[in-house]
C-alpha positions as CSV (number, residue, x, y, z in Angstrom):
1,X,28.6,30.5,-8.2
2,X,31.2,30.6,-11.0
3,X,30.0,29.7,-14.3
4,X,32.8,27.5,-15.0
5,X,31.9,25.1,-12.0
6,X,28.2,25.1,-12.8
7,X,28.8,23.9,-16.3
8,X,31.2,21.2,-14.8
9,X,28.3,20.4,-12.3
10,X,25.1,20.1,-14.1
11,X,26.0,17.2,-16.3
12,X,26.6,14.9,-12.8
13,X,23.2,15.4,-12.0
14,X,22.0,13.4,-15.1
15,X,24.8,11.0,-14.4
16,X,24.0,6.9,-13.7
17,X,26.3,7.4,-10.7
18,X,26.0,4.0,-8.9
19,X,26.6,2.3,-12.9
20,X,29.7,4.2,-13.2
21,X,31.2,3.2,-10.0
22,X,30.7,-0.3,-10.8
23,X,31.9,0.0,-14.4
24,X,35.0,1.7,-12.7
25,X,35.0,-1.0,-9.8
26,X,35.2,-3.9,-12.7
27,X,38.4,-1.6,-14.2
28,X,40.7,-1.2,-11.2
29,X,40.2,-4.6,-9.7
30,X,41.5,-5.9,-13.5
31,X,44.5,-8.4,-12.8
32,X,46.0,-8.3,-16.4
33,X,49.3,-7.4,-16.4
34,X,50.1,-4.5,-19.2
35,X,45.8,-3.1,-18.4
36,X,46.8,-2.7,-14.5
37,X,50.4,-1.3,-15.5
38,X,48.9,0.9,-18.2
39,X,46.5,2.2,-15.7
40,X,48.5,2.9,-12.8
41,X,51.7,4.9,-14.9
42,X,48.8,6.8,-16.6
43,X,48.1,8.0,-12.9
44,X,51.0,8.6,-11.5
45,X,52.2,10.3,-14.7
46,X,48.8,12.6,-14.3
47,X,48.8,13.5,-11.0
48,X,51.8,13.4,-9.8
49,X,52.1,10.1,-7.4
50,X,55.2,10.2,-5.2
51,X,56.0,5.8,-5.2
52,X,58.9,6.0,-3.3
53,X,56.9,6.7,-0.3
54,X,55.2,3.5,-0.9
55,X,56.6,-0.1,0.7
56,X,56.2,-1.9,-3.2
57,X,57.8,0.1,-5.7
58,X,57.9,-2.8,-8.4
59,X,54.5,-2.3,-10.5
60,X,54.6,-5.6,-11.0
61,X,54.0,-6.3,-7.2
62,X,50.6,-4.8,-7.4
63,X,47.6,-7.5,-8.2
64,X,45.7,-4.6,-9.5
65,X,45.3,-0.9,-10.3
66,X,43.2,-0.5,-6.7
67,X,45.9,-2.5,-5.1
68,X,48.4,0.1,-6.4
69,X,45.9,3.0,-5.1
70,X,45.3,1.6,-1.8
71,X,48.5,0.9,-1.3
72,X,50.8,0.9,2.0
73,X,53.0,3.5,2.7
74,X,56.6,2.3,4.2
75,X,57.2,2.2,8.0
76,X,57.9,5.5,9.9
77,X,57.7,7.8,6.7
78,X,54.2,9.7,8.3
79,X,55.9,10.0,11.6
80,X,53.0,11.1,14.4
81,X,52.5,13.9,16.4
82,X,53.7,12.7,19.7
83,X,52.3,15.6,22.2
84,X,49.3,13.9,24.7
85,X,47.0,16.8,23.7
86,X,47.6,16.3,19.5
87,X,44.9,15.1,17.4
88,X,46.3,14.3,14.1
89,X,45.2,14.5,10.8
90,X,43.8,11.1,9.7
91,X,44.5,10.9,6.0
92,X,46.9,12.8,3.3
93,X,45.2,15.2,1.4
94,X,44.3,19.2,1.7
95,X,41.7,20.6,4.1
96,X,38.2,21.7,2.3
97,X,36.9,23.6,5.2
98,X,37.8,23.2,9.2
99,X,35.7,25.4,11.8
100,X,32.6,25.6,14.2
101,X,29.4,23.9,14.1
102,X,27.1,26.7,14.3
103,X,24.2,25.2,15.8
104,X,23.5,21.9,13.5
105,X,24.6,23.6,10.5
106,X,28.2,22.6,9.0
107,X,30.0,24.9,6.6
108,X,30.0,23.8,3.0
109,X,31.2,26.5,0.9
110,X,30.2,29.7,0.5
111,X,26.8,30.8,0.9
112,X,25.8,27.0,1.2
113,X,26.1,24.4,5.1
114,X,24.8,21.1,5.4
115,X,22.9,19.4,8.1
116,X,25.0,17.1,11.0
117,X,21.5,15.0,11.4
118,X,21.3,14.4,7.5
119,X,25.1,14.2,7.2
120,X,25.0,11.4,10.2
121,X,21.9,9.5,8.6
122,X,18.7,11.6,9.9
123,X,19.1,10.7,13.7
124,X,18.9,13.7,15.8
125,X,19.7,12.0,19.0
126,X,23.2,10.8,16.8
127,X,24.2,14.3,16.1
128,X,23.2,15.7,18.8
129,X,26.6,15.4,20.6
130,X,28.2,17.3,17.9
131,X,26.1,20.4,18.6
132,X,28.0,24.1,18.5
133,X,31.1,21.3,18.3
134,X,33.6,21.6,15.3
135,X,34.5,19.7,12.1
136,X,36.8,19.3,9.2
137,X,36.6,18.2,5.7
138,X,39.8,16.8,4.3
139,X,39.7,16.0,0.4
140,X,41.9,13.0,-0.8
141,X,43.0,13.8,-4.5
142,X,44.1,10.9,-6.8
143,X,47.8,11.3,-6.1
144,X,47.2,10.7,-2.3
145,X,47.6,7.6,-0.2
146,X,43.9,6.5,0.7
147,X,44.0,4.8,3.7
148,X,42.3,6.4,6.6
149,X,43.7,6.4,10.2
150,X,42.6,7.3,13.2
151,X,43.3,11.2,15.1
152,X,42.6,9.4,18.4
153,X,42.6,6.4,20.5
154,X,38.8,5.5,20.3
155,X,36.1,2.6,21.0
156,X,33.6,2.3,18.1
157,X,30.5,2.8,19.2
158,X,28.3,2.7,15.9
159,X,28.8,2.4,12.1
160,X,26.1,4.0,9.8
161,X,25.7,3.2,6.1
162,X,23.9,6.1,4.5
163,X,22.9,5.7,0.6
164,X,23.2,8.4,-1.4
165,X,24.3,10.0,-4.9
166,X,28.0,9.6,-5.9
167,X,28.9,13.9,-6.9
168,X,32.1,14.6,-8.0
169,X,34.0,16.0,-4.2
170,X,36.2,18.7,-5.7
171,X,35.9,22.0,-5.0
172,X,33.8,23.0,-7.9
173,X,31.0,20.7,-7.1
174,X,31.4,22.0,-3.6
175,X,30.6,25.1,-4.5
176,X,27.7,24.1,-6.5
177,X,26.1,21.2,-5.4
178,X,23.5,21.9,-2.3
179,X,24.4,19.8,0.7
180,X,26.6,17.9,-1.6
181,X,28.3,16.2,1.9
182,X,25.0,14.8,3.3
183,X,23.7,14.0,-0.3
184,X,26.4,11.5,-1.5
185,X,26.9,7.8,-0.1
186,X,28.8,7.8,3.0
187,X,29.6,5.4,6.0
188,X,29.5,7.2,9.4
189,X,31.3,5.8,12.1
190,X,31.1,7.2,16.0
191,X,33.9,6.5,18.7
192,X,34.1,7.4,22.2
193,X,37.6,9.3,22.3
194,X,38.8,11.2,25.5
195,X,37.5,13.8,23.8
196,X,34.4,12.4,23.9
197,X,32.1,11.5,21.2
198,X,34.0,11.6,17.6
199,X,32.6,11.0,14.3
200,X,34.8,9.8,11.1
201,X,32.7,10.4,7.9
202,X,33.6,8.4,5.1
203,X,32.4,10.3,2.0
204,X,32.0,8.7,-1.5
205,X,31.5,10.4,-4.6
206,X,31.8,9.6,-8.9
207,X,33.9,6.1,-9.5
208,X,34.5,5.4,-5.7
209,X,34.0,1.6,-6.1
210,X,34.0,1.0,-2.3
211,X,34.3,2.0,1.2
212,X,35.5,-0.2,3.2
213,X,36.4,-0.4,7.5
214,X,38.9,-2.7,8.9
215,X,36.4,-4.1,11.7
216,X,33.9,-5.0,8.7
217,X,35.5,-5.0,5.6
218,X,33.8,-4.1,2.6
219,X,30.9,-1.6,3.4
220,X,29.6,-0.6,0.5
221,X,29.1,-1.9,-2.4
222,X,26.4,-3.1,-2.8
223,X,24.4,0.0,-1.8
224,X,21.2,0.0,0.4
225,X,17.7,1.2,-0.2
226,X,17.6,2.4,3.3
227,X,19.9,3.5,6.1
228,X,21.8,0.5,7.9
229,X,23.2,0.6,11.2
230,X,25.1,-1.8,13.1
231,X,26.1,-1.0,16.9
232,X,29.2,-2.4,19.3
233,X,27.9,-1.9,22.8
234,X,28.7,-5.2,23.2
235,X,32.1,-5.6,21.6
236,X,35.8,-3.7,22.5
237,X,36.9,-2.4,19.1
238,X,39.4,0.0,20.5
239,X,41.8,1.7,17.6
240,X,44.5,3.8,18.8
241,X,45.6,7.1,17.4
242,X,47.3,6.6,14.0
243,X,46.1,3.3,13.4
244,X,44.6,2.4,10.4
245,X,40.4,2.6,10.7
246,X,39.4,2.2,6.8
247,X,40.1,3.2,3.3
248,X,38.6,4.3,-0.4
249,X,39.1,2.2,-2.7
250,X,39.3,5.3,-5.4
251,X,39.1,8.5,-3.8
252,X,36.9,10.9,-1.8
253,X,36.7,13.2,1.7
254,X,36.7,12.2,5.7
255,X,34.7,14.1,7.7
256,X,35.8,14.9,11.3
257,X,33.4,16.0,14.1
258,X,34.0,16.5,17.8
259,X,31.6,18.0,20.3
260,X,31.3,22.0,21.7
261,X,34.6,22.9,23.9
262,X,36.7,19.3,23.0
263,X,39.2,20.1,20.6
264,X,40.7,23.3,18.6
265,X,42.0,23.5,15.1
266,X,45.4,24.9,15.3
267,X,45.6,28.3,13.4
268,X,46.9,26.8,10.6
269,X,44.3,24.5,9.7
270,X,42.2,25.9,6.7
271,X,40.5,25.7,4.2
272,X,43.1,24.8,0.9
273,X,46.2,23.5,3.5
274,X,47.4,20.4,2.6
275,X,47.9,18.0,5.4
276,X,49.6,15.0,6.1
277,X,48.3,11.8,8.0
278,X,49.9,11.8,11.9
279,X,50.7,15.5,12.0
280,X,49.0,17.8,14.4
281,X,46.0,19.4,13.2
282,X,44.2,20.3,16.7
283,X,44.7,19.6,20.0
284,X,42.2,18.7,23.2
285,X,41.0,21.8,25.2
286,X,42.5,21.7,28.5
287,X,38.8,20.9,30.1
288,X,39.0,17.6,28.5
């Protein structure tokens, strides 16, 4: 572990995570004019935000700084993948990891994996279709647009809100933090694809005020005590590929997991590519 990444991690530990968040929640849904203004140049002048991708361009236009950061893109700039067999990458950002689940264990960083039954809630009969399948971990920095699609027609099948600690995502706390994936707040949600079972992890981490789906809204805040589950056997919430499933409301990481034999990264997809939402990122095995 570099030195460098510890010192930036051990403060986060003593952190009043969940305070933060809402301190930072208060701050980007502020509706005064030259605060929200302020706050959104700051950010695109920090990291770089590319606004004339988006469809309002006039600051002014924007109710609020999270308005501004969850904003919509215009139509046909993140053209999709159109080959039957493409799954497409459901966000814009830059791939942590992508690979095989060995077993239950999902690659972290180096030297360090993560459980898929603690990263799905503690259910073993959940992850269980997602044994010896693969995954991918795509980080969203601030500059990115933070709505979260979908990288195939699917039927939701379950949400799962898991409580947890709110680390820092970036790389250095990945490389630091134990399990740092299945430690952090996060809303699980399951879809039966023609791939068969998919999972789209929703991870939160420091001053993400919200997750939020667009089948439920607002997920979390507030947090729980306790794991919360909510099923749709009974309901057809079918998304297709592309459309929009959820978004951070500040950023974070998606989490993608299929089962064993069901899909293959393409060769390009590793660890430090960027990626951009609709283009192909893996496509269905031909025994789909």
């Amino acid at each position: 572990m570099k030195i460098k990444h510890l010192l930036t991690t051990l403060p986060q530990y003593i952190l009043p995570h969940h305070a933060l968040s809402v301190l930072m929640s208060k701050l980007t849904h502020c509706r005064i004019r030259w605060f929200k203004n302020t706050f959104i140049k700051l950010i695109i002048t920090l990291y770089g935000v590319d606004l004339s991708e988006a469809k309002k361009q006039n600051l002014d236009d924007y109710a609020s700084f999270n308005d501004f950061f969850t904003r919509e893109l215009k139509a046909g700039i993140r053209p999709v993948a159109l080959e039957k067999d493409a799954v497409v990458s459901p966000a814009d950002g830059a791939v942590s990891q992508a690979g095989s689940i060995s077993d239950d264990r999902i690659f972290q960083a180096k030297g360090m994996t993560f459980s898929a039954v603690d990263l799905l809630g503690g259910d073993a009969e959940r992850a269980a279709a997602f044994k010896d399948g693969v995954f991918s971990t795509i980080y969203l920095s601030p500059k990115d647009y933070h709505r979260l699609h979908m990288p195939l027609e699917g039927k939701l099948t379950e949400m799962v809100h898991i409580p947890g600690r709110l680390f820092s995502v970036n790389a250095a706390t990945a490389e630091s933090v134990p399990g740092l994936f299945a430690r952090n707040e996060r809303v699980a949600c399951l879809f039966d694809t023609e791939a068969g079972p998919m999972a789209l992890v929703l991870v939160g981490a420091i001053f993400v005020s919200s997750v939020e789906t667009v089948w439920q809204g607002v997920v979390t805040p507030p947090t729980a005590p306790s794991v919360r589950s909510w099923r749709y056997d009974d309901q057809n919430i079918l998304l297709k590929k592309s459309e929009e499933m959820g978004r951070f409301n500040m950023g974070s990481t998606i989490i993608i997991l299929f089962g064993k034999d069901k899909v293959a990264w393409e060769k390009d997809v590793h660890a430090g590519r960027p990626v951009k939402l609709g283009e192909k990122i893996a496509h269905l095995l031909k025994n789909v």
